[in-house]
MIZAMI-109215 format. One line per 3 residues: number of its first residue (from 1); their letters; for each residue x, z, y of N, C-alpha, C. Coordinates in Angstrom, 3 decimals, padded with zeros to 6 digits. Atoms other than C-alpha are relative to their C-alpha. Layout:
<nodes>
NUM	A	X Z Y X Z Y X Z Y ~ ...
</nodes>
This chain:
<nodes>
1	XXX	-001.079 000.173 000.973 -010.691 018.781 011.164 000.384 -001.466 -000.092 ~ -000.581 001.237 000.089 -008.552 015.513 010.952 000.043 -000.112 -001.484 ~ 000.215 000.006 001.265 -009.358 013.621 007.873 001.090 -000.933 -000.304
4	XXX	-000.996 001.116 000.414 -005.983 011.496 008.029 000.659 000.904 -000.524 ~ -000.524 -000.320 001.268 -004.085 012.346 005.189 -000.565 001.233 -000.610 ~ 000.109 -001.626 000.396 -005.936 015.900 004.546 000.507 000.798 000.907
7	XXX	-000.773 -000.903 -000.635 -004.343 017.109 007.444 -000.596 000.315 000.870 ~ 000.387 -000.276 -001.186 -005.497 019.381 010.115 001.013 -000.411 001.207 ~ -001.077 000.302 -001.479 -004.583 018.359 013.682 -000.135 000.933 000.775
10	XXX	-000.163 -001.108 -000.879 -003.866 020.667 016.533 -000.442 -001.031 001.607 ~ 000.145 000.664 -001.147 -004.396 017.671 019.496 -001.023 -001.661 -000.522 ~ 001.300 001.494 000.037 -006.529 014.207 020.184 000.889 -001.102 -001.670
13	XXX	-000.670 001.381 001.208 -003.805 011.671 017.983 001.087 000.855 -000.779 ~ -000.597 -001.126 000.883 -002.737 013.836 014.657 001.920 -001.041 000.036 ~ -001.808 000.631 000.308 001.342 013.512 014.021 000.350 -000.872 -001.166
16	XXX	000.069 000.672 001.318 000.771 012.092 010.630 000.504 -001.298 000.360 ~ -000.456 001.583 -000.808 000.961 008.509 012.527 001.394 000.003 000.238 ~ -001.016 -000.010 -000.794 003.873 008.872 014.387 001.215 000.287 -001.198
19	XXX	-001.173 000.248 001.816 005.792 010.540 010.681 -000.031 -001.454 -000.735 ~ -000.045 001.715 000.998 004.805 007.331 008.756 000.806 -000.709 000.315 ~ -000.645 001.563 -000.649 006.005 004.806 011.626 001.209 000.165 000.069
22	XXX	-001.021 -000.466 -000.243 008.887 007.118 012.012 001.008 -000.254 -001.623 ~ -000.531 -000.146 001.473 009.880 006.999 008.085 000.472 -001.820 000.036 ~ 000.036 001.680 000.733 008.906 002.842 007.310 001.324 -000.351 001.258
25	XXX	-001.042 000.549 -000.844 011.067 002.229 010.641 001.543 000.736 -000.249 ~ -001.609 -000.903 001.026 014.076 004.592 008.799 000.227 -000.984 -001.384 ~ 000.124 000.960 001.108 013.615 002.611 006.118 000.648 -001.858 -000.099
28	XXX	-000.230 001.428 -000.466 013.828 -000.898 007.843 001.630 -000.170 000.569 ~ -001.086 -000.391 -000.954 016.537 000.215 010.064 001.464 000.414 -000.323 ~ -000.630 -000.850 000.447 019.103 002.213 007.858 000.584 -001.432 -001.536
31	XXX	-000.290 000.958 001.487 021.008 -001.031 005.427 000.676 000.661 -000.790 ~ -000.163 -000.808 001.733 022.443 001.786 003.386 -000.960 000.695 -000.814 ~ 001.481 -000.082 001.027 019.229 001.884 001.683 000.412 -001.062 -001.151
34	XXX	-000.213 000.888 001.004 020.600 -001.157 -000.097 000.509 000.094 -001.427 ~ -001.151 -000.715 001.570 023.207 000.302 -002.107 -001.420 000.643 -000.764 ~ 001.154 -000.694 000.817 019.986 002.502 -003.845 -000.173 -001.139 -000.240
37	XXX	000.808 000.580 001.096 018.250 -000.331 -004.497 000.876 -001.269 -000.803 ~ -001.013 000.305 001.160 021.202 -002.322 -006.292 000.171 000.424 -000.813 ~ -000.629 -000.536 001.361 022.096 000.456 -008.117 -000.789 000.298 -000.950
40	XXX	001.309 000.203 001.281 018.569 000.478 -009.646 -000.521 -001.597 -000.368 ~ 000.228 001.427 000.442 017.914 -002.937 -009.621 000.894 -000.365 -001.052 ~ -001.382 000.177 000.961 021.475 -002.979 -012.023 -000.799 000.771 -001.384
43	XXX	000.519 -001.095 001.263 019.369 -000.606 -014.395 -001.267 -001.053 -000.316 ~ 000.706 000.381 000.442 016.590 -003.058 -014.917 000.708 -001.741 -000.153 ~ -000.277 001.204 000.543 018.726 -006.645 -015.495 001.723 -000.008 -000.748
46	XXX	-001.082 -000.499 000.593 021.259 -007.313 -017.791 000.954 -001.151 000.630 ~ -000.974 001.187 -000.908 024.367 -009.444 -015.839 000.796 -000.756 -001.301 ~ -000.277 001.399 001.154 025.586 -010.735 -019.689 -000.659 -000.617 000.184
49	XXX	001.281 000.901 000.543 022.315 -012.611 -020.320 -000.650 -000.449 000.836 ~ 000.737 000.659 -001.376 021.049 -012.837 -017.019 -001.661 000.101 000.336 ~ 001.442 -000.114 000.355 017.850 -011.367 -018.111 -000.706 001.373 000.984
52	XXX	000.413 -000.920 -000.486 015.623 -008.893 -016.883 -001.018 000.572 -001.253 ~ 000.617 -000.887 001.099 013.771 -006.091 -018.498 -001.091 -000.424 -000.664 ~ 001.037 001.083 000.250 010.662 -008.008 -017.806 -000.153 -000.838 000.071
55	XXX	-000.286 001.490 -000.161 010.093 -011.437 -018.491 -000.609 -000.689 001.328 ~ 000.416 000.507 -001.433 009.180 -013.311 -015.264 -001.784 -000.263 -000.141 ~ 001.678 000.121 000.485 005.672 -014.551 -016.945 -000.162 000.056 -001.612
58	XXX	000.720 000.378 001.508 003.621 -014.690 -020.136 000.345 001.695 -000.580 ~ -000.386 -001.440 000.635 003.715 -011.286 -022.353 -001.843 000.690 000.223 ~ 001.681 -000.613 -000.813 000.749 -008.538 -022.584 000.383 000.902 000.878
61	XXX	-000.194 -001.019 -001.611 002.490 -006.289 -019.713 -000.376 -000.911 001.205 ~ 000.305 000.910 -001.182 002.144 -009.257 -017.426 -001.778 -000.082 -000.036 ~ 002.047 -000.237 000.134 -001.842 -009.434 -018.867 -000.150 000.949 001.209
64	XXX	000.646 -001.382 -000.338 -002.190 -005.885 -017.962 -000.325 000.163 001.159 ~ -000.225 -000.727 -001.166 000.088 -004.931 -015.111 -000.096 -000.670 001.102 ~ -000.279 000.297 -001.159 000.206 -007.778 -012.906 -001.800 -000.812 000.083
67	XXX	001.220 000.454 -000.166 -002.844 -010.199 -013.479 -001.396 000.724 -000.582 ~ 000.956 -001.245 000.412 -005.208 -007.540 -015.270 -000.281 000.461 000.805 ~ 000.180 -001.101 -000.706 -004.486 -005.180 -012.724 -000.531 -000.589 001.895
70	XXX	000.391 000.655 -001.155 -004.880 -007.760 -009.687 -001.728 000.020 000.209 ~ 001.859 000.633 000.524 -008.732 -009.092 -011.170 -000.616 001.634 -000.141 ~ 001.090 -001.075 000.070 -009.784 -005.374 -011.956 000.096 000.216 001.760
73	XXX	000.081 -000.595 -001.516 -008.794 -004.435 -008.040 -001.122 -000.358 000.470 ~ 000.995 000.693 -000.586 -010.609 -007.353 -006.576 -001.257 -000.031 -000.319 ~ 001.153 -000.204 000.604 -013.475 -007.076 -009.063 -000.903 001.482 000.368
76	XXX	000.533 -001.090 -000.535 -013.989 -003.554 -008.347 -000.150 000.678 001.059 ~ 000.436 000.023 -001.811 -013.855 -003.813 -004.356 -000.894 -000.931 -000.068 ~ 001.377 000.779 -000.451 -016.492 -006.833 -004.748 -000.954 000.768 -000.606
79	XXX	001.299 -001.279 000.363 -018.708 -004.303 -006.758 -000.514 001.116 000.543 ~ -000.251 -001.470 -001.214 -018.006 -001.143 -004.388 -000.919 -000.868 001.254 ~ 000.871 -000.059 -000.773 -019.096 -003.729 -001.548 -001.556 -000.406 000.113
82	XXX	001.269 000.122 000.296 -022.264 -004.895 -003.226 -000.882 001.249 -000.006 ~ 000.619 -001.068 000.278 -023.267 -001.556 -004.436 -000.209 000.657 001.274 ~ 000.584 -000.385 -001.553 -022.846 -000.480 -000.627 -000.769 -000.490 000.980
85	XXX	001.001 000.903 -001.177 -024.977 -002.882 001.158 -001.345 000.306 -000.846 ~ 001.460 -000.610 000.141 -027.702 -002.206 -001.484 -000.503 001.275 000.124 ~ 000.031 -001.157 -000.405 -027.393 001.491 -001.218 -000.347 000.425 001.404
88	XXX	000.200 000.011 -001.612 -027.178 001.328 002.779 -001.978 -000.565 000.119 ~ 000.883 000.785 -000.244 -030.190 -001.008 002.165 -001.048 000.705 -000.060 ~ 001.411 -000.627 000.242 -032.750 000.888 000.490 000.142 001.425 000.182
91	XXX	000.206 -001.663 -000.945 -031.393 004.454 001.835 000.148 -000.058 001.054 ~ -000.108 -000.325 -001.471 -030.791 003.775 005.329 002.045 000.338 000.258 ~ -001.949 000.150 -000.298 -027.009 003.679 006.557 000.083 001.504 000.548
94	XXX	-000.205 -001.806 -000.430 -025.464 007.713 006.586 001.608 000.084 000.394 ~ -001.396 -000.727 -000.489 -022.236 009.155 007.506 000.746 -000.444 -001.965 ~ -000.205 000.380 000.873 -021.695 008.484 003.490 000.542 -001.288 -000.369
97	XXX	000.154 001.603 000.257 -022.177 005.081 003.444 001.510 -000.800 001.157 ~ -001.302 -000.219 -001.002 -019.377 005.094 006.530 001.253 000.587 -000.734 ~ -001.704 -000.357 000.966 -016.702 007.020 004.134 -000.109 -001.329 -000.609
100	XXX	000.115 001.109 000.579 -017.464 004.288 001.878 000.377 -001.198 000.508 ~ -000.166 001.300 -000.636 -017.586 001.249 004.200 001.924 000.221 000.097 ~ -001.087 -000.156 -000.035 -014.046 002.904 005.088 001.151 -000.121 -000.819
103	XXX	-000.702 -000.068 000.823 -012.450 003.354 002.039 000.030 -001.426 -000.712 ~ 000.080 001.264 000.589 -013.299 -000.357 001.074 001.332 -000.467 000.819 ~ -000.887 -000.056 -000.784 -011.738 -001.055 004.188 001.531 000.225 -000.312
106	XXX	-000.725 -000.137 000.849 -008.945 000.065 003.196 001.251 -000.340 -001.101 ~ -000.453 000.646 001.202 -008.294 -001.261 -000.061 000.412 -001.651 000.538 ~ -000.155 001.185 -000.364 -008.844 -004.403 001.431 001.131 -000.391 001.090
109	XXX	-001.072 000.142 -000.907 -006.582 -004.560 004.392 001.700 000.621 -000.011 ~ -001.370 -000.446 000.034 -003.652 -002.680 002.625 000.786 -001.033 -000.564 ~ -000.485 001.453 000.756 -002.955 -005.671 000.616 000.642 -001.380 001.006
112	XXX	000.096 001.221 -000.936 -003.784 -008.094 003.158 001.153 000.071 001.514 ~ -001.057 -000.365 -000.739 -001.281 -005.974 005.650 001.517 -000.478 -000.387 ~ -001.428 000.449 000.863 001.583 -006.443 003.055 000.361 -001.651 -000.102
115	XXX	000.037 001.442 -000.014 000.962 -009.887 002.539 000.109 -000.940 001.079 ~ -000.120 000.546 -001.355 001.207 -011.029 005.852 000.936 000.388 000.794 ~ -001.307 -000.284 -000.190 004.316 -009.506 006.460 000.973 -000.579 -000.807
118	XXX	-000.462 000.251 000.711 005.450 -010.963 003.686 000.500 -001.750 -000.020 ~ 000.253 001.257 -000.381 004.903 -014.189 005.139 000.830 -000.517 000.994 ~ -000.541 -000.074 -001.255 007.005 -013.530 008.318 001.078 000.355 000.052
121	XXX	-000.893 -000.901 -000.080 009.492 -011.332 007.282 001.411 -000.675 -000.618 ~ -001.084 000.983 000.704 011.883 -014.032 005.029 001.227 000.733 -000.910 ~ -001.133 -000.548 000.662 013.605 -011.876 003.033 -000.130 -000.193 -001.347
124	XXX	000.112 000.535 001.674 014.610 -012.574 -000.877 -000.236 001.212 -000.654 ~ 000.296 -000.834 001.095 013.906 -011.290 -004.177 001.076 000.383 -000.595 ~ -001.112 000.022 000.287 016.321 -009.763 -006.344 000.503 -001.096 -000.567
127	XXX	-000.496 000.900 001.002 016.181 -012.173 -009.019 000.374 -001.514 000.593 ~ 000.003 000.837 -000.975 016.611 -014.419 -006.038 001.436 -000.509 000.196 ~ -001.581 -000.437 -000.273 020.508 -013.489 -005.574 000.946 -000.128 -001.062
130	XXX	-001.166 000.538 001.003 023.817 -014.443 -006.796 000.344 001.717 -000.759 ~ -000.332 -001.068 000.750 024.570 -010.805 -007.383 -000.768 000.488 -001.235 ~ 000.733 -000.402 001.357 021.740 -010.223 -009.705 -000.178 -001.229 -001.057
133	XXX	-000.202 000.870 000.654 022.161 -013.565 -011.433 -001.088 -001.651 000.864 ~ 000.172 001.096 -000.733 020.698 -016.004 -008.709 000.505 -000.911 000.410 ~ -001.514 000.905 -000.687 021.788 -018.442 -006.935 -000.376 -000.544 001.629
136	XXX	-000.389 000.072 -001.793 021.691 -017.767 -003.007 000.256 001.249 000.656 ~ -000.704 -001.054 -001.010 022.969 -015.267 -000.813 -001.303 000.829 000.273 ~ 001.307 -000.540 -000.357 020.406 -012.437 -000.521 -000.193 000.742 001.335
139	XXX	-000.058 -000.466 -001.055 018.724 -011.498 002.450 -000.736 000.920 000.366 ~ 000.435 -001.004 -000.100 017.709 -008.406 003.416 -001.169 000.726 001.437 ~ 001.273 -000.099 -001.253 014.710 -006.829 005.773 001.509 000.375 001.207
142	XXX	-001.021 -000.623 -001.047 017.721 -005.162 007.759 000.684 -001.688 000.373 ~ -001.192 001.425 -000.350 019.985 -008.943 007.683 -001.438 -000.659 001.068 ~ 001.015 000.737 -000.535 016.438 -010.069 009.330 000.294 000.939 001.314
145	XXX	000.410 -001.059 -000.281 015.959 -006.775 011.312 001.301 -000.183 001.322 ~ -000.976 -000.016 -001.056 019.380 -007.249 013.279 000.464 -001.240 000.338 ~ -001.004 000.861 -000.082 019.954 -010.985 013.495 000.666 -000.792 -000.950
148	XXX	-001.089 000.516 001.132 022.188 -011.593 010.508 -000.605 -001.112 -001.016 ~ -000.167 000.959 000.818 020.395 -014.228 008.838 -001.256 -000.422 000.427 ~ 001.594 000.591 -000.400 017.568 -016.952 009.721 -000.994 000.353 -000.659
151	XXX	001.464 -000.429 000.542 014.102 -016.858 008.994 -000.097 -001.470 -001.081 ~ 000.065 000.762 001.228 013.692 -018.819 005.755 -001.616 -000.193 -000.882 ~ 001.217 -000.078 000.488 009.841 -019.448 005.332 000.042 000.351 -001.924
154	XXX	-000.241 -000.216 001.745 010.489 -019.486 000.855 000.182 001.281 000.147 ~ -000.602 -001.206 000.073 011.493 -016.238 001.350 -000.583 000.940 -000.080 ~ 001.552 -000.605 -000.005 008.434 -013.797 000.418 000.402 001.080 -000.006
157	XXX	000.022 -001.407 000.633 009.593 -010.278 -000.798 000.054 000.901 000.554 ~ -000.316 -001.423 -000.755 009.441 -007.856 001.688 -001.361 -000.210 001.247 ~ 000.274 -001.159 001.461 006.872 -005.475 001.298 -000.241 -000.539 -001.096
160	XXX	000.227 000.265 001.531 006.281 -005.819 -002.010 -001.827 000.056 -000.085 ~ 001.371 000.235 -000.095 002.648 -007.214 -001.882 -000.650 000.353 -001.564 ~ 000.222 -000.112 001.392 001.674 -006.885 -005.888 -000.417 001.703 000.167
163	XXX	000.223 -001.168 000.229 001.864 -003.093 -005.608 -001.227 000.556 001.147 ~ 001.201 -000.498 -001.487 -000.334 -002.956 -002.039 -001.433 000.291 -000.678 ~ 001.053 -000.622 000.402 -003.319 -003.214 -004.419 -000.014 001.243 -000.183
166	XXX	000.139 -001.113 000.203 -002.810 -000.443 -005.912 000.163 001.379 001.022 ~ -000.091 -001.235 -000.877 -001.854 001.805 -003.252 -000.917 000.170 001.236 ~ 001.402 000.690 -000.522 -005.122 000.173 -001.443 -000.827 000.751 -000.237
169	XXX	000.683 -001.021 000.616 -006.545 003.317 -003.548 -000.142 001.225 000.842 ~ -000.395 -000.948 -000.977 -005.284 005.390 -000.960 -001.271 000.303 001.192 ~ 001.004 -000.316 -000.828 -008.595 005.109 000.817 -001.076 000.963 -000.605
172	XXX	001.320 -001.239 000.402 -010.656 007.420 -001.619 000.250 000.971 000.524 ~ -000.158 -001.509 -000.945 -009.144 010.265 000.689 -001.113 -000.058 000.734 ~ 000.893 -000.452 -001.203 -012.049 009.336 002.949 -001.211 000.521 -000.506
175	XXX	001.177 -000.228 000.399 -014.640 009.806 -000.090 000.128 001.711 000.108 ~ 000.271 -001.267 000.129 -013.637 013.846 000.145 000.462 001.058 000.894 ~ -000.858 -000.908 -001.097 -012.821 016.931 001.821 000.294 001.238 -000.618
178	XXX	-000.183 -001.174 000.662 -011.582 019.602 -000.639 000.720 -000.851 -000.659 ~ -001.178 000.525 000.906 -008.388 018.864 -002.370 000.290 -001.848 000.220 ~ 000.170 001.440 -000.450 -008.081 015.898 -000.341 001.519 -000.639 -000.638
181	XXX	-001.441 000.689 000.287 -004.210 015.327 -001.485 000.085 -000.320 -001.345 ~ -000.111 000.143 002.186 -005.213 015.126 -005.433 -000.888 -001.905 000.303 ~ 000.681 001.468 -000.058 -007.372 011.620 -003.680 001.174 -000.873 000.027
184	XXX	-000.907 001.214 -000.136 -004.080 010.043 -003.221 000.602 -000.063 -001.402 ~ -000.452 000.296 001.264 -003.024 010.330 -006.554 -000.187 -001.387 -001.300 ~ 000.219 001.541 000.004 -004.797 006.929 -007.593 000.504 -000.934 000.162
187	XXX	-000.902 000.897 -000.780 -003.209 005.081 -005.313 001.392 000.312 -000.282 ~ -001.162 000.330 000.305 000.100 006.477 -006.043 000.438 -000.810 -001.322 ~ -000.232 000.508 001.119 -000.300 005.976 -009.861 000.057 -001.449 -000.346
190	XXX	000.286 001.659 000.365 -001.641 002.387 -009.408 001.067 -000.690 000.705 ~ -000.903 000.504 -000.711 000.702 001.632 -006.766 001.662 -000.248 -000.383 ~ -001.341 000.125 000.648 003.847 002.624 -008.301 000.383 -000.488 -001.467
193	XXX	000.079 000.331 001.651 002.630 001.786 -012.076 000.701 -001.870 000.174 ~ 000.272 001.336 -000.409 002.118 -001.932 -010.107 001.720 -000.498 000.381 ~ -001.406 000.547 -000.996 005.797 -001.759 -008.012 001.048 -000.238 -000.932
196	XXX	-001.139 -000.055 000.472 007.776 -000.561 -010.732 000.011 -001.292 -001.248 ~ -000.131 001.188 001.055 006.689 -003.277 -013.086 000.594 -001.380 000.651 ~ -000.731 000.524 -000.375 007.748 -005.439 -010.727 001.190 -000.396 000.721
199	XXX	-001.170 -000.716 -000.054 010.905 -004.100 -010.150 000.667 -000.359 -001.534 ~ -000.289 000.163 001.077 011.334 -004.444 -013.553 000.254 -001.595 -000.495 ~ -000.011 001.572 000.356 010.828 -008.276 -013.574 000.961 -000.569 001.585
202	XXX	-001.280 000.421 -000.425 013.519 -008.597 -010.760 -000.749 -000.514 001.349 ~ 001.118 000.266 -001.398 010.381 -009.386 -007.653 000.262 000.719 000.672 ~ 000.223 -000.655 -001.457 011.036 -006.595 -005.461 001.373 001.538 -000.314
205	XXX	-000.996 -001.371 -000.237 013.641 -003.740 -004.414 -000.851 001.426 -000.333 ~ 000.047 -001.374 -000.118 013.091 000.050 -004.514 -001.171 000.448 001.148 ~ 000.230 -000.327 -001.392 012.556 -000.335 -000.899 -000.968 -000.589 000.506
208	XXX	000.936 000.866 -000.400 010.200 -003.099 -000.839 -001.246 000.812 -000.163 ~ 000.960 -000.268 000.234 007.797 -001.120 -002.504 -000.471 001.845 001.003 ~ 000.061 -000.942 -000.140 008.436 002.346 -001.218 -000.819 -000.443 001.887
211	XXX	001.312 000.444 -001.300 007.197 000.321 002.846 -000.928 -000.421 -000.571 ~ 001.433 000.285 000.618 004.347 -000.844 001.035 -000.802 001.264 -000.312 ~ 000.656 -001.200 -000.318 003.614 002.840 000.324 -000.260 000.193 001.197
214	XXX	-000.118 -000.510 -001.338 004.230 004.066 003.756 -000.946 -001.027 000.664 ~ 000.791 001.239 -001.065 002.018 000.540 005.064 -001.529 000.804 -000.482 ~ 001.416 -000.305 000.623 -000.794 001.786 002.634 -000.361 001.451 000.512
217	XXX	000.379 -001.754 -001.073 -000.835 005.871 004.180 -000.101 -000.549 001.354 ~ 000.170 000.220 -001.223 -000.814 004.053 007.456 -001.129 -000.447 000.325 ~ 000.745 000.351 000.402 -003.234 002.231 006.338 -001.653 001.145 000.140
220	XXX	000.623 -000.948 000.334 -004.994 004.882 005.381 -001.046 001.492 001.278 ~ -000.181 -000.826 -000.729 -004.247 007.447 008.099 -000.868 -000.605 001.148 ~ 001.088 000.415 -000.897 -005.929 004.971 010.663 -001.404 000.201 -000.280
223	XXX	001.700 000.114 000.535 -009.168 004.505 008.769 -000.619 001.583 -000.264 ~ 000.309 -001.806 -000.099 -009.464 008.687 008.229 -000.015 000.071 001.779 ~ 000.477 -001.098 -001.962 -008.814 008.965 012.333 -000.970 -001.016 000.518
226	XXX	001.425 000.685 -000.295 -011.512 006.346 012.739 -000.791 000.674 -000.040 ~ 001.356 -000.738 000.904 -014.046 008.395 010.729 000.282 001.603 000.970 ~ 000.106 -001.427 -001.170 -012.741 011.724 012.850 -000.225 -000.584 001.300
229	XXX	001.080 000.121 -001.158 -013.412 010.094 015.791 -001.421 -000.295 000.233 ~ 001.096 -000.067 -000.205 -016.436 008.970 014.989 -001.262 001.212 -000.516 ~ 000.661 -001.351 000.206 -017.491 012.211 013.947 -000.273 001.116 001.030
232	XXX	-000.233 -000.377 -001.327 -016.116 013.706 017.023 -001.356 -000.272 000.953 ~ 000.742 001.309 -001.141 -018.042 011.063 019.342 -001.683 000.796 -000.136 ~ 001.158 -000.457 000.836 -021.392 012.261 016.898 -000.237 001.344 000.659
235	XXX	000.318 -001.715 -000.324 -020.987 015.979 017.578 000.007 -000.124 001.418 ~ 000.334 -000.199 -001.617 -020.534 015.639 021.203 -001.375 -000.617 000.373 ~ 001.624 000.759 -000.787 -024.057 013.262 021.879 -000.374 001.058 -000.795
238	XXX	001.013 -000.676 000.853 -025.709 016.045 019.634 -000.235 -000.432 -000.925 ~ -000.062 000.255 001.376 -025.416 014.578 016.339 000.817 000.625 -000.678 ~ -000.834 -000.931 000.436 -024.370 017.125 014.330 -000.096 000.047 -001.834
241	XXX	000.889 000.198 000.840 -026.147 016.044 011.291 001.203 -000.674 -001.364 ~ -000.790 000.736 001.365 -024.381 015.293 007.710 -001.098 000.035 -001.164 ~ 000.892 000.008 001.324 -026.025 014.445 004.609 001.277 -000.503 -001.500
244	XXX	-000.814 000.041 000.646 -023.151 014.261 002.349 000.955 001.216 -000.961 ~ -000.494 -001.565 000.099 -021.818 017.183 000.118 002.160 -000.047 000.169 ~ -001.402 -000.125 -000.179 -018.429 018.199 000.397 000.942 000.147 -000.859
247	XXX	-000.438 000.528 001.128 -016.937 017.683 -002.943 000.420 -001.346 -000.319 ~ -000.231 001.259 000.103 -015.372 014.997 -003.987 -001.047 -000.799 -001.102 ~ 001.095 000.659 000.686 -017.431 012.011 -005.215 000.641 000.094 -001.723
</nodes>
């Protein structure tokens, strides 16, 4: 059984892959995506006042949603990988301890994926733009994507890195195997709780956040066909052996 996304496969490399890359590159590709995220970005700033829904800093939503929610992530992946090296330590390293190592995995590199695109990619924020009350010409993953406008190192917003934590959650699919699609529900909640707040403070499009989903299931989808191959690999030398129940943790 293929443990990328919950999905059974029928051949060696499940289709799941190939949908994702096929979607985020629809996504990248397609600049009447823009219009959508104008016409919601118009619903969270006001063009009298020049304001946005959320204030840029200071407040207790900013506590919560952005630096709250950053420090619990990181805090609770450096605890996950402590608790797994002593666990591995004094039980011996299992097929368990491997979901685990994975799902850290994970968390950690969905962020660190976003962010490093984010670095390369030069495209603005809303609150960046003359149309939403900025003051420079905004540039879009597509104005990058075909040409239409230089690469502008300042230029951070695309994916929308802030929300990658949360959708970094997206790796507890590897802690189960029964109702594996209720594991992504974490990750969506944190992910989109994370995007839309900053959406709300005028940091990121619709679209920024929605490839940051699609980076984080990709994310995801690799580190599950890791763990089926190496399960695979297992059963063929004659290791057939699990010590893990099949419930979710």
């Amino acid at each position: 059984m293929s443990h990328a996304l919950g999905w059974r496969r029928t051949g060696t490399v499940g289709w799941e892959l190939p949908v994702l890359l096929g979607l985020l590159l629809i996504l990248i590709a397609v600049p009447a995506w823009h219009r959508l995220d104008l016409a919601l970005a118009a619903l969270f700033h006001d063009s009298v006042t020049n304001d946005w829904l959320m204030p840029k800093e200071g407040g207790l939503a900013h506590a919560i949603l952005y630096t709250g929610a950053r420090r619990l992530l990181g805090i609770g992946g450096g605890i996950a990988v402590l608790l797994l090296a002593w666990s591995g330590w004094r039980q011996g390293w299992s097929e368990r301890h491997s979901r685990m190592a994975l799902a850290i995995l994970v968390l950690a590199l969905t962020p660190m994926a976003a962010n490093l695109l984010k670095q390369v990619t030069g495209v603005s924020c809303p609150v960046q733009e003359l149309l939403l009350g900025g003051n420079r010409t905004g540039v879009t993953i597509w104005d990058r994507l075909y040409g239409l406008a230089p690469f502008e190192p300042q230029l951070r917003c695309w994916p929308a890195g802030h929300a990658a934590g949360g959708f970094g959650l997206f790796g507890l699919v590897l802690l189960t195997d029964r109702r594996r699609w209720l594991a992504y529900a974490p990750g969506m909640a944190a992910g989109w709780t994370m995007g839309l707040y900053q959406m709300a403070r005028g940091q990121h499009y619709l679209t920024h956040t929605l490839a940051t989903m699609l980076i984080g299931l990709l994310v995801a989808a690799c580190a599950s066909r890791l763990y089926g191959w190496q399960r695979e690999k297992a059963v063929l030398s004659g290791d057939n052996r699990t010590d893990e129940p099949r419930a979710a943790f």
